[in-house]
C-alpha positions as CSV (number, residue, x, y, z in Angstrom):
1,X,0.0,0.0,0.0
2,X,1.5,3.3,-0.7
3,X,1.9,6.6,1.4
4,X,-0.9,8.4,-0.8
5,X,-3.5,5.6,-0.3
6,X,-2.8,5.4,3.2
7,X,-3.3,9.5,3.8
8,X,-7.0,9.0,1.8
9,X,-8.1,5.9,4.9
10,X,-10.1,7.4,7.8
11,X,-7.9,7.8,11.2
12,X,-10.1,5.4,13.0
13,X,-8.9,2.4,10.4
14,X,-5.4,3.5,10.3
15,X,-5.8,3.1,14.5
16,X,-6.8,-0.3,13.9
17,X,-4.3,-1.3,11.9
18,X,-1.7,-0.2,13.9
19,X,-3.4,-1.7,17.2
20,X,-4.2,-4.9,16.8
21,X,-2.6,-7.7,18.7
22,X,-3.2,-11.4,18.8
23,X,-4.1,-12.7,22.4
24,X,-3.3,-15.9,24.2
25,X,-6.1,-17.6,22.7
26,X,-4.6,-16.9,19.3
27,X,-7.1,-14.4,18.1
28,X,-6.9,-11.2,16.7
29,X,-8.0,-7.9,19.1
30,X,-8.4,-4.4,18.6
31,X,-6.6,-2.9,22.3
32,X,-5.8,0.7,20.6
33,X,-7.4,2.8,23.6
34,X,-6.2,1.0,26.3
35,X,-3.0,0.1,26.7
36,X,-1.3,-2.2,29.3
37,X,0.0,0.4,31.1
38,X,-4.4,2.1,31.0
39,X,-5.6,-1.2,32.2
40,X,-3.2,-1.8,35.5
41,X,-3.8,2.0,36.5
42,X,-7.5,1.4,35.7
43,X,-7.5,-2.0,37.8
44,X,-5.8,-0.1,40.5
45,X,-8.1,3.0,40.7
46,X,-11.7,0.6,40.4
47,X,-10.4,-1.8,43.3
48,X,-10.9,-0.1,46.2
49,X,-14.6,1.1,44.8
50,X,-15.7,-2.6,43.9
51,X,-14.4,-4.1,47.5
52,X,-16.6,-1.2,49.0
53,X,-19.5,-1.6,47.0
54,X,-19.7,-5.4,47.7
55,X,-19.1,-5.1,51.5
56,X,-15.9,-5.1,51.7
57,X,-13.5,-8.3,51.9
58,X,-14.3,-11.9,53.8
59,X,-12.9,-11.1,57.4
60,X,-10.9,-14.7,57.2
61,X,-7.4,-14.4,56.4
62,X,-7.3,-17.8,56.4
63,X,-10.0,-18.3,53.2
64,X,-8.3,-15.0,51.9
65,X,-5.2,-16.8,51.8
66,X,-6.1,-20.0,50.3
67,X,-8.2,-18.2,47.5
68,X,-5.1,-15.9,46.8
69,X,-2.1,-19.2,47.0
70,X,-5.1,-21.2,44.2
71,X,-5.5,-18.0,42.1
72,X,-1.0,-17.0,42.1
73,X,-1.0,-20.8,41.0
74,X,-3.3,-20.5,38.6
75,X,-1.9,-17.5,37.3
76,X,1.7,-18.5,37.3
77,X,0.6,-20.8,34.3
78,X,-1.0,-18.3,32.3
79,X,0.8,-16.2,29.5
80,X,1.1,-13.0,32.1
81,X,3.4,-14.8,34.9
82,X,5.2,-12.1,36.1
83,X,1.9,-9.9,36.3
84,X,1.2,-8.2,39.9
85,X,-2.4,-10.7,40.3
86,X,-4.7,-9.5,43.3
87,X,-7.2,-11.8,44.3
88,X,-10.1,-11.1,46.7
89,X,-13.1,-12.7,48.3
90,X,-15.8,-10.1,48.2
91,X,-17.5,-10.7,51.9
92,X,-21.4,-10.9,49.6
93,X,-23.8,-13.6,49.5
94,X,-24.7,-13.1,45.3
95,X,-23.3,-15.8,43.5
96,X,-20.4,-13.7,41.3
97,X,-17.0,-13.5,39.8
98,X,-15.7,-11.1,37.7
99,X,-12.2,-9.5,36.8
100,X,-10.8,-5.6,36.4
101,X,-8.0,-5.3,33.9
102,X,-4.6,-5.1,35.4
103,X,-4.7,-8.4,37.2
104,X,-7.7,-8.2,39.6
105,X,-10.0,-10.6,40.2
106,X,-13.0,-11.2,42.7
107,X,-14.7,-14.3,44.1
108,X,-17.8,-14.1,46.4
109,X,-18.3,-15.5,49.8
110,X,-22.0,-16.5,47.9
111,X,-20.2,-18.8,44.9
112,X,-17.9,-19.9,47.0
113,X,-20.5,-21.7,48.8
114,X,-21.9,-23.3,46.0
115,X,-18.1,-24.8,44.9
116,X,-17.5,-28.1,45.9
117,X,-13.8,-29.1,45.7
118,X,-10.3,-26.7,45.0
119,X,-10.4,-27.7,41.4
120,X,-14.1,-25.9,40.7
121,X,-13.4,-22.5,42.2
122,X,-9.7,-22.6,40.6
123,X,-11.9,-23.6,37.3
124,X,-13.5,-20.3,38.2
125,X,-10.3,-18.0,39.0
126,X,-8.9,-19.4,35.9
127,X,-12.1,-18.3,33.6
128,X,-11.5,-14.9,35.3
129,X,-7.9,-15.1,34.8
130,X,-8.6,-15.4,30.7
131,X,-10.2,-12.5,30.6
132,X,-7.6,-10.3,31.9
133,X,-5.0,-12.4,29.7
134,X,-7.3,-12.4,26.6
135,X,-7.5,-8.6,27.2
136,X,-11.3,-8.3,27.2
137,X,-12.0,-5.1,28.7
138,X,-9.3,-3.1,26.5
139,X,-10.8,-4.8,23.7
140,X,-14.5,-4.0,24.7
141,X,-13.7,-0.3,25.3
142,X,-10.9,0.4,22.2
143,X,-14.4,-1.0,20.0
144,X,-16.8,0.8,21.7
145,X,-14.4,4.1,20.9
146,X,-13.5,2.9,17.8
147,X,-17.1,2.7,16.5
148,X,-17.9,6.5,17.9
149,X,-15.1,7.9,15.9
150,X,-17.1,6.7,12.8
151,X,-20.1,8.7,13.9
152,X,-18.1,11.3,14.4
153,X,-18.1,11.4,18.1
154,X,-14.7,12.1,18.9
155,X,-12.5,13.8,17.1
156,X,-8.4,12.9,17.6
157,X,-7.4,15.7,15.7
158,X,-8.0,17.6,19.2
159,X,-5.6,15.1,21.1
160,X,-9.0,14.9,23.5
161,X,-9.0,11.0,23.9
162,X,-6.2,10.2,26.4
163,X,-7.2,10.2,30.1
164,X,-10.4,11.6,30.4
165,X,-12.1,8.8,27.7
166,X,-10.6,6.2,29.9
167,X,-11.7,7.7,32.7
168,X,-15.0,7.8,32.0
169,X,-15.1,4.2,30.3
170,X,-14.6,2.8,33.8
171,X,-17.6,3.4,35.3
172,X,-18.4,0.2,32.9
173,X,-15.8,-2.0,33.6
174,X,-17.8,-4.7,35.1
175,X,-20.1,-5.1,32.4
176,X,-20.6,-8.4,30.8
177,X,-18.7,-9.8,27.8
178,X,-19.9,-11.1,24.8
179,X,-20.5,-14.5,24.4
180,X,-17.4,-15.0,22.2
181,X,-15.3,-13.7,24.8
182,X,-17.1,-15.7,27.7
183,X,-16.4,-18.5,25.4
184,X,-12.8,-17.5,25.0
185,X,-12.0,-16.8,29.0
186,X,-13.3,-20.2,29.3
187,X,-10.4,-22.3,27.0
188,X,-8.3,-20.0,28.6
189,X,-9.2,-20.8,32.3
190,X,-9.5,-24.9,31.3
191,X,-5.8,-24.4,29.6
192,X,-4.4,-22.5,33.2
193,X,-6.4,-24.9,35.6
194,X,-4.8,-27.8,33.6
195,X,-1.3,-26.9,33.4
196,X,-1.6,-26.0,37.1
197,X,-2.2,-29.5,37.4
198,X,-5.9,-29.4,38.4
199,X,-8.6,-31.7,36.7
200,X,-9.9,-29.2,33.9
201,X,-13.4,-31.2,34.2
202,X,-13.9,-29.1,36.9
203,X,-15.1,-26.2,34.9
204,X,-18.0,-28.4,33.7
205,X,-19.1,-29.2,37.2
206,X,-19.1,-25.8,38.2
207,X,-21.1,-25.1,34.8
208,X,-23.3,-27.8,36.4
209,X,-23.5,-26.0,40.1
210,X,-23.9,-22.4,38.6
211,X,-27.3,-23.8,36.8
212,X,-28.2,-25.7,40.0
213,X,-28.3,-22.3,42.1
214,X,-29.9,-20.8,39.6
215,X,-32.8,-23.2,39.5
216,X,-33.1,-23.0,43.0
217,X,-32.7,-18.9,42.7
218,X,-36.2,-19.1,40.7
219,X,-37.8,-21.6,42.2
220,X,-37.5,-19.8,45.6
221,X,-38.8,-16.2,44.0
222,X,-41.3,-17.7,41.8
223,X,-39.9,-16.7,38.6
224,X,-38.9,-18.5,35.2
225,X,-35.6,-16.7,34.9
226,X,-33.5,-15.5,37.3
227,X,-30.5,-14.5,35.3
228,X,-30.7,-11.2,36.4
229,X,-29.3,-11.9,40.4
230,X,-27.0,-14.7,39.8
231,X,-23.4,-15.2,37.7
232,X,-25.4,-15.7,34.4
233,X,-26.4,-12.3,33.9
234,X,-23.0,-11.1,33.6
235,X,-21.6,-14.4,32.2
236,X,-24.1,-15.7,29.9
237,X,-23.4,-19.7,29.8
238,X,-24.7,-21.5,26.5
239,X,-25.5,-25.0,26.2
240,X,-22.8,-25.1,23.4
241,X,-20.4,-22.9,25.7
242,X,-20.7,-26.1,28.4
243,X,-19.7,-28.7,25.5
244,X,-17.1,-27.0,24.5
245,X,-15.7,-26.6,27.8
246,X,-15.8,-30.5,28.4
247,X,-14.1,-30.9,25.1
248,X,-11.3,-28.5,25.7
249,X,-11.0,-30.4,28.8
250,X,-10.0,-33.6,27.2
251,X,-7.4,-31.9,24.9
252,X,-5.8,-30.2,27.8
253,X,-5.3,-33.6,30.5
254,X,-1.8,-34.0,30.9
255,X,-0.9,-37.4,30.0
256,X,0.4,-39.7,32.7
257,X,-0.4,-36.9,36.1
258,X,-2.3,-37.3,38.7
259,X,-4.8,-34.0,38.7
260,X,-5.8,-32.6,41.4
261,X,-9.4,-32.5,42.8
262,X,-8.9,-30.9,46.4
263,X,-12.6,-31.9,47.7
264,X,-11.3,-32.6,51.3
265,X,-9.2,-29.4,51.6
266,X,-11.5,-27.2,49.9
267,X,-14.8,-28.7,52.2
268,X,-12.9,-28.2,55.4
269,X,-11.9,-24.3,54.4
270,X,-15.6,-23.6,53.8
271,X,-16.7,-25.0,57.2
272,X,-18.0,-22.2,59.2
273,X,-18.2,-19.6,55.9
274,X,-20.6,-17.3,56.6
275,X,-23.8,-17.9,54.7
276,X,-26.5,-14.9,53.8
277,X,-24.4,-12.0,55.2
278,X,-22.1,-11.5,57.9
279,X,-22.2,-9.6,61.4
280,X,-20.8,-6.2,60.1
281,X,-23.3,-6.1,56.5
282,X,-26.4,-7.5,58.1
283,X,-27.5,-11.2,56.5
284,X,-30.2,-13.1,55.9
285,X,-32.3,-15.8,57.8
286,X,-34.8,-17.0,55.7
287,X,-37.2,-14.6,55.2
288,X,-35.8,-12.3,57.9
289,X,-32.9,-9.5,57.5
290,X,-31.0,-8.6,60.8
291,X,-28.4,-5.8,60.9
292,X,-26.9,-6.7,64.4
293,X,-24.4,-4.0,63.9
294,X,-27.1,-1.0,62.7
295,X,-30.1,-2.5,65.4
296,X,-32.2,-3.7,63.6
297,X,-34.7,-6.6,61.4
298,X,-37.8,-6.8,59.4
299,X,-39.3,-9.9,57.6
300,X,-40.3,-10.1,53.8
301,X,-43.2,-12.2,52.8
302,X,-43.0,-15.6,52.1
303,X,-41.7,-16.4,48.6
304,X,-39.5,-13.3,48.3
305,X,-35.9,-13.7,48.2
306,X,-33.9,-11.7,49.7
307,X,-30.3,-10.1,48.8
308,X,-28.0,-8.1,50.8
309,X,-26.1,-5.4,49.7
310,X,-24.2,-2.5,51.2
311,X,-26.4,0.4,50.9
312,X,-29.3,-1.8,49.7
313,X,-31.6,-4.9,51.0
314,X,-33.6,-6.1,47.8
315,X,-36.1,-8.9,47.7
316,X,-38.1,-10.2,44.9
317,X,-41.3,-11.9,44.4
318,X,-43.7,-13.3,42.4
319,X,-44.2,-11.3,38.8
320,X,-43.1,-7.3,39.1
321,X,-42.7,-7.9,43.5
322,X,-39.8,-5.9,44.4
323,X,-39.1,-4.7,47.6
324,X,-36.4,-2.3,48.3
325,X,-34.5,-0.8,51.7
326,X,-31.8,1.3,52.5
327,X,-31.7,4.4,54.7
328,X,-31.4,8.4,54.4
329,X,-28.9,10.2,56.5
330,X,-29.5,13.3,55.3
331,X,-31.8,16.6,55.7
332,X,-33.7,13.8,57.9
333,X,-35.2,16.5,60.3
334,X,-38.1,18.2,60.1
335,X,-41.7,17.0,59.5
336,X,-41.7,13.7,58.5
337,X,-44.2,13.7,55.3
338,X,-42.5,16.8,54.0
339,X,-38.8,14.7,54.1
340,X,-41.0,12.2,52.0
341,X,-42.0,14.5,49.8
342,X,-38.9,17.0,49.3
343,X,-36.3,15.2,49.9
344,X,-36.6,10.8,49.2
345,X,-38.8,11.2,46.2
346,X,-39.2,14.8,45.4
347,X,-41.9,15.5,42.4
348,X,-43.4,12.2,42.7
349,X,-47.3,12.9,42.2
350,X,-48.5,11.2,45.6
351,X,-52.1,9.3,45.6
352,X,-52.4,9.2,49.1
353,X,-50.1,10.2,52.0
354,X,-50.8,9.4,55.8
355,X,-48.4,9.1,59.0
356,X,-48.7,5.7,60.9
357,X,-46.8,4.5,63.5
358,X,-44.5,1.7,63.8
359,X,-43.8,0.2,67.0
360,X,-43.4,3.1,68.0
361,X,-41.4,5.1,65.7
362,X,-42.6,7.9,63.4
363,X,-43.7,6.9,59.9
364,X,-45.0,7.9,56.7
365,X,-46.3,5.8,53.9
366,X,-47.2,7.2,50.5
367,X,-48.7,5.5,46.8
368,X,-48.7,6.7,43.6
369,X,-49.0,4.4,40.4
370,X,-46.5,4.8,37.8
371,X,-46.4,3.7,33.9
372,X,-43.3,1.8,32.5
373,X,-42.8,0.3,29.4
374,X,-46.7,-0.3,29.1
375,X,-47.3,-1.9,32.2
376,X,-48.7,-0.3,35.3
377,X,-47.2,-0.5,38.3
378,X,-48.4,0.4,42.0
379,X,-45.3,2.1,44.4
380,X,-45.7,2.4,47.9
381,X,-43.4,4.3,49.9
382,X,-42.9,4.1,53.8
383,X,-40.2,6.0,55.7
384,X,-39.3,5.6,59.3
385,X,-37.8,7.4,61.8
386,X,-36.1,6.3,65.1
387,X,-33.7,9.4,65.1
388,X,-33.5,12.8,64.0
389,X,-30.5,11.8,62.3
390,X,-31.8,8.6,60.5
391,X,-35.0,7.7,58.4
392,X,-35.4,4.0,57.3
393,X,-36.9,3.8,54.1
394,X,-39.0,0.7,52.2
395,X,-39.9,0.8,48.5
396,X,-42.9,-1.5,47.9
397,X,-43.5,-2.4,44.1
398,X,-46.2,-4.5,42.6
399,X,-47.7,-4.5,39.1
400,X,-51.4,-2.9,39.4
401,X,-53.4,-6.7,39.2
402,X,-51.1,-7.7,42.0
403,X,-51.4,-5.3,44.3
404,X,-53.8,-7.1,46.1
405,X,-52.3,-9.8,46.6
406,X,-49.7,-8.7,47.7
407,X,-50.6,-5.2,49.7
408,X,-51.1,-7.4,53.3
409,X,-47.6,-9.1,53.0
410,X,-46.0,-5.6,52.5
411,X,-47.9,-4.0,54.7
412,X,-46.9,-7.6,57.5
413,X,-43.0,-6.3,56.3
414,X,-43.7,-2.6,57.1
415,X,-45.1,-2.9,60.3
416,X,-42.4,-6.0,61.1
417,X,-39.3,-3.2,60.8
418,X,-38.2,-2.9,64.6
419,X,-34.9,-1.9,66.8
420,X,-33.0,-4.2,68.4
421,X,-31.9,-4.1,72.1
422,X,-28.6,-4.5,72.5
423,X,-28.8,-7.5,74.0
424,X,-30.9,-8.6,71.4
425,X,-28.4,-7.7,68.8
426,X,-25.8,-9.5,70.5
427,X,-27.6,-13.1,70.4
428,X,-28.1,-12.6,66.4
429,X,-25.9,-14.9,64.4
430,X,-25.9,-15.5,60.7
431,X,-26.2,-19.0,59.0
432,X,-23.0,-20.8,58.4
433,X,-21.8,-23.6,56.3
434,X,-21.3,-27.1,58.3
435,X,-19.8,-30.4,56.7
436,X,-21.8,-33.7,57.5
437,X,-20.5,-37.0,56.9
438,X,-23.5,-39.0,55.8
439,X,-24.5,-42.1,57.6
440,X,-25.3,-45.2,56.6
441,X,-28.9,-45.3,55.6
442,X,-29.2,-41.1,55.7
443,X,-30.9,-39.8,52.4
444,X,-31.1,-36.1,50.9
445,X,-34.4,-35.7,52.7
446,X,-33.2,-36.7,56.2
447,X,-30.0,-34.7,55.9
448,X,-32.0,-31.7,54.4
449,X,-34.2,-31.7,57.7
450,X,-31.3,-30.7,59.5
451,X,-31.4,-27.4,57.6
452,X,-33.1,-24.0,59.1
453,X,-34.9,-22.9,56.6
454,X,-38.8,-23.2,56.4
455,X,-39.5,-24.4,53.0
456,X,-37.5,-25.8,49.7
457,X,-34.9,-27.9,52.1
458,X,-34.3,-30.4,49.7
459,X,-33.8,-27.9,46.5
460,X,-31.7,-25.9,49.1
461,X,-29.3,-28.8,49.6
462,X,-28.9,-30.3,46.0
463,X,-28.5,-26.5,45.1
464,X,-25.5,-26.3,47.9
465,X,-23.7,-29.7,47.0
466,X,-24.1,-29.8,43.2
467,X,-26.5,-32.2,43.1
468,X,-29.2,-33.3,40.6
469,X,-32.3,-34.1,41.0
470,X,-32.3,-38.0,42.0
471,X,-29.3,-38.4,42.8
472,X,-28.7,-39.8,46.3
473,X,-25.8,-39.3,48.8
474,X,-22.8,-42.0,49.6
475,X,-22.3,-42.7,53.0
476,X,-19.1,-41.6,54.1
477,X,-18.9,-38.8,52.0
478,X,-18.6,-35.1,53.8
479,X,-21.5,-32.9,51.8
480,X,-22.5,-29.2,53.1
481,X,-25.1,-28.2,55.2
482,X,-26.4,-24.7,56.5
483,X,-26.9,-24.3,60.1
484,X,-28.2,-21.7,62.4
């Protein structure tokens, strides 16, 4: 091609061409606005935000530390040895892993749970691992820029790109992949787990545990898909994506080695892991939130799940249910109504507003009926107030032909909000993991009865230990169980 022909291409080509690289998995990327250097200072800027907005890290140094020795030996085998890897167990119940660019990758407490042996959750470090390797968020964002300098969005005859486009591309950094580069991270991760001498199976019987707590995710909010609050909905997983997984696996067995499974090391780490929350961010008892640290519980309706967050409690129901909590610190005094109206949801166009009382404490509830996306849906607000300072706040959501179903269980959850004594507070404990060792003539139904929960024991504990429906337990074995 001569110099004259290459003047006439458009900049944003002439980018490409100079930009592209081929990563580990032997493919062809476009990485031109990010560069290695972008994606470790990235990595390092979006940590200390993502550890914060998940709750912080598990308070065990002891799971910290076996996460971090599986993930550095994972790692060490990828094509990025010598890269500064952080690993971290994200102290959250949702069922999630994920990676930031520059070398840092998260686990929850939640997935961990649902992991039944080393080589499964290093299956899942390794999958996270590919991304980084593979490049995937460089190669995410350089297309998404590269495709608004053909519509004239940016212009690099100004220079204007450099920091301030990155900066503002990571606010989306933990956005799912495509399925391509799902696919991808997942030869990558079955290639690291293997040659770090783990069985690369394992990937397919985490595949296998992943749709198993997803099942039980819908079954226990009524719904038909709940991709949107567990790993699928930023990793999509494909029935093809599964196969090919299995068949990588086979390619990648070293011949003549003895892989390693790590079932008894990995079941006796997890024995007494937190399950549903912790002391510090509240957790979950069944249908029950407590917040020992904060003072205080309330219980959700029966078939609405609950899910814990830092500055947010969620639950979800049947259909459009949602329930949402959280608190206001601020411009809390004052009358009560007017803080509803002024300050929470100012311009709202209220139906009805009335103060009520809840054991006790000042409260306000409000409705007002909203349109979205041509369905109709009914919003009821109530705030409380045990403190000048503080105002508790519930966010009740049904679709209008629900409502009255489902108006008495929100109003039960309302009027359940109350503060704990501190002596209360103190005897609140959350669940926690527990191995069993099954007995001789013990079935999944006997063992599930030793469970706390009211309902769905049996889903509950196939969900937990990876196991289908039928299949029965093997004396002798060690298999999880939650108890509280």
């Amino acid at each position: 091609m001569n110099r004259r022909r290459l003047r006439n291409l458009p900049l944003g080509f002439l980018i490409f061409l100079v930009a592209c690289t081929v990563n580990p998995a032997g493919r062809s990327v476009f990485t031109g606005f990010m560069s290695p250097e972008d994606e470790a200072s990235i990595g390092a800027k979006e940590h200390p935000k993502v550890v914060q907005e998940f709750g912080g890290e598990y308070d065990d140094p002891n799971v910290r530390a076996y996460v971090s020795d599986i993930g550095k030996k994972v790692a060490a085998k990828s094509e990025m040895p010598n890269l500064k890897w952080t690993f971290t167990v994200l102290n959250s119940d949702v069922v999630n892993a994920f990676a930031l660019p520059g070398g840092y990758i998260y686990v929850t407490a939640g997935l961990m749970t649902i992991a039944n042996n080393e080589a499964e959750l290093a299956s899942v470090l390794g999958h996270e691992i590919g991304h980084v390797t593979a490049h995937h968020t460089a190669e995410r964002y350089s297309s998404t820029v590269l495709a608004q300098l053909g519509f004239g969005v940016l212009n690099m005859a100004t220079g204007g790109i450099g920091q301030d486009l990155l900066s503002s591309g990571a606010t989306a950094l933990l956005a799912g992949f495509s399925q391509d580069q799902e696919a991808e991270a997942d030869t990558l991760g079955v290639r690291y787990i293997a040659r770090a001498g783990y069985d690369p199976n394992a990937m397919s019987s985490m595949f296998k545990n992943m749709e198993l707590d997803s099942r039980l995710t819908d079954l226990l909010a009524g719904r038909s898909n709940g991709d949107q609050f567990s790993l699928f909905a930023t990793h999509p997983r494909t029935a093809s994506r599964v196969a090919a997984s299995a068949a990588e696996a086979k390619r990648q067995v070293p011949p003549s080695e003895t892989l390693r499974v790590g079932e008894g090391d990995y079941l006796s780490m997890l024995d007494g892991l937190t399950y549903g929350g912790d002391l510090n961010n509240g957790f979950v008892r069944d249908a029950v939130f407590v917040h020992p640290k904060l003072r205080f519980r309330f219980e959700v309706p029966r078939g609405f799940q609950l899910f814990n967050a830092p500055t947010q409690v969620s639950a979800v129901g049947p259909g459009d249910g949602r329930i949402l909590f959280d608190m206001g610190t601020k411009n809390t005094g004052g009358a009560l109504d007017r803080y509803v109206t002024d300050v929470w949801a100012t311009g709202v166009p209220f139906r009805t507003l009335e103060k009520i009382d809840v054991n006790g404490m000042e409260a306000v509830t409000a409705t007002t009926r909203l349109s979205n996306s041509g369905s109709v849906l009914d919003v009821q607000l109530v705030a409380i107030r045990p403190s000048p300072q503080l105002v508790y706040r519930f966010i009740f959501v049904s679709a209008a032909k629900q409502t009255a179903s489902l108006s008495e269980g929100y109003r039960r959850t309302a009027y359940s909000f109350r503060v704990l004594s501190v002596a209360e507070a103190a005897k609140e404990e959350p669940y926690r993991i527990r191995l069993h060792l099954v007995q001789a003539g013990e079935t999944v139904e006997t063992i599930a009865k030793r469970m706390p929960f009211k309902d769905y024991r049996v889903e509950r504990f196939r969900a937990l230990n990876g196991m289908s429906s039928g299949q029965k337990v093997q004396p002798n074995r060690l298999v999880k169980i939650v108890d509280g």
